[in-house]
N, C-alpha and C positions, 0 to 999 in steps of 0.2 A: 924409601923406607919411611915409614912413619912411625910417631909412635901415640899409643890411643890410652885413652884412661876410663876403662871401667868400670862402675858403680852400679851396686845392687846389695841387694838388704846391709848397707851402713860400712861395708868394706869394699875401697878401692885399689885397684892393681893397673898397673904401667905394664906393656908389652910392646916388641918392638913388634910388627907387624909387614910383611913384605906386600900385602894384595890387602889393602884398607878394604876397598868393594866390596869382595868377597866374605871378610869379615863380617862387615856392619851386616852382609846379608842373611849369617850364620847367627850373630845375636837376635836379630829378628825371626827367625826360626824356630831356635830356642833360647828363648829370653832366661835372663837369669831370674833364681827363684828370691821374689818380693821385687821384683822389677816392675814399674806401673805396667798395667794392659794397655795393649794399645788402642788407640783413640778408635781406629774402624771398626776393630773387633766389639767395640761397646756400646756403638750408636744401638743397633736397635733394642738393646737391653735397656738403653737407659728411655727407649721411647717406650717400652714395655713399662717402665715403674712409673714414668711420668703418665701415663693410661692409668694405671692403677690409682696412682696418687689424684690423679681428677675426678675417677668414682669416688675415693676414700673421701674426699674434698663435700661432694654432693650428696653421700651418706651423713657425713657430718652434719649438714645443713636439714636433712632430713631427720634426723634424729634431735635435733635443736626444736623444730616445730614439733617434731612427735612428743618430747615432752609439756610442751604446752597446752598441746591437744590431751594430755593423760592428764595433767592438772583440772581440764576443765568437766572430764571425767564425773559423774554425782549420782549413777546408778551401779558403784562400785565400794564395796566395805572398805573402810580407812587403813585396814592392814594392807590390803590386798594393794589399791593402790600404791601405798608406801614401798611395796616390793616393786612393782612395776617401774615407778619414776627412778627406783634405785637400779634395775638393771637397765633402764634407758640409759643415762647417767655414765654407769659403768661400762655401757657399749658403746656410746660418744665418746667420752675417753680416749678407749681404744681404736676407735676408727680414726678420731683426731690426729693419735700417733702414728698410724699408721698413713695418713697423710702427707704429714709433716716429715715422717720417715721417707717416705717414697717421693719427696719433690725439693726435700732439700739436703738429705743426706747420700745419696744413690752411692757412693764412693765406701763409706761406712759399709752399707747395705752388700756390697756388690764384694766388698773383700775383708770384714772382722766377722770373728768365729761369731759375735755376737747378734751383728747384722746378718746374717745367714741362718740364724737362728729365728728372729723376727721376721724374713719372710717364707721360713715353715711354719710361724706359729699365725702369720695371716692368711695363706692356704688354708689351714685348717681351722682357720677363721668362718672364715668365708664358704667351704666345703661343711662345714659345719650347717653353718645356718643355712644352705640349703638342702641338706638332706633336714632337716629342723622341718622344713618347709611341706616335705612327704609326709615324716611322722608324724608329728607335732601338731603342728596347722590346722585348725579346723576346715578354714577353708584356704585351698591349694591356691597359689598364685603363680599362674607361670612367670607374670613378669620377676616377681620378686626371686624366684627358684632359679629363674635363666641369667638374673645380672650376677646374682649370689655366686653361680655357677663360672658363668663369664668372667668375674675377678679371682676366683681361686685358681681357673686355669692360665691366668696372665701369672700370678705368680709364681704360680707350678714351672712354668714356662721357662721365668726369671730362673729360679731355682737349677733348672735343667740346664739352662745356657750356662750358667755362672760353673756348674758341676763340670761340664762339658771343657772350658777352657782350662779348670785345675787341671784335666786329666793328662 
């Protein structure tokens, strides 16, 4: 006989337990609710946000030079400009966070109501700007339309997995 203790979302209980084995293999089955996930169940979810987070990284970096290159801009009216460098600006930002979200937060990301929230609102970040890319676009770029594309379904992805294990 043994006896085992416990813990999941902040309250722990003592029971006497006749077949420990068998147990530990029933908590693993079903785990108690706000019990960490387990480590295998997460690897490739978290190689998914660390993919993500290395576009979001090289966006960033690209979007650093793109405002440089809009500064140096001189066949462009001074308003028009000043809107442009502003929503450069305001999409570096964004993709900054969404870097930094995805390569050093994954834990936040992967289980607060709030981090699940940030990566629906980068899907549709990113889903965004490449349908952006149809409409919008003067001229069509498959590359830019196919990474755009390619990082909203890694998050989608995320998303789906993450759903899939509450279920």
């Amino acid at each position: 006989m043994y006896e085992l203790l416990i813990s999941g979302s902040g309250i722990a209980t003592t029971g006497k337990i006749d077949h420990l084995e068998s147990s530990v293999k029933l908590l693993n089955k079903y785990p108690l609710p706000g019990a960490p996930v387990r480590a295998r169940e997460n690897i490739m979810t978290k190689k998914l946000l660390i993919a993500g987070g290395v576009f979001n990284v090289i966006f960033t970096l690209f979007h650093c030079f793109l405002g440089w290159k809009i500064r140096e801009m001189t066949n462009i009216p001074p308003a028009q400009l000043a809107i442009m460098q502003e929503l450069n600006f305001g999409s570096l930002l964004m993709i900054a966070f969404a870097a930094y979200a995805s390569l050093f937060c994954t834990n936040d990301l992967l289980t607060t109501k709030l981090g699940k929230a940030a990566l629906v609102f980068i899907t549709l970040f990113y889903a965004a700007r490449a349908l952006a890319e149809i409409v919008i676009s003067p001229g069509f770029s498959i590359v830019i339309f196919g990474i755009c594309l390619l990082v909203a379904l890694i998050y989608l992805l995320i998303i789906l997995r993450t759903r899939a294990r509450e279920l």
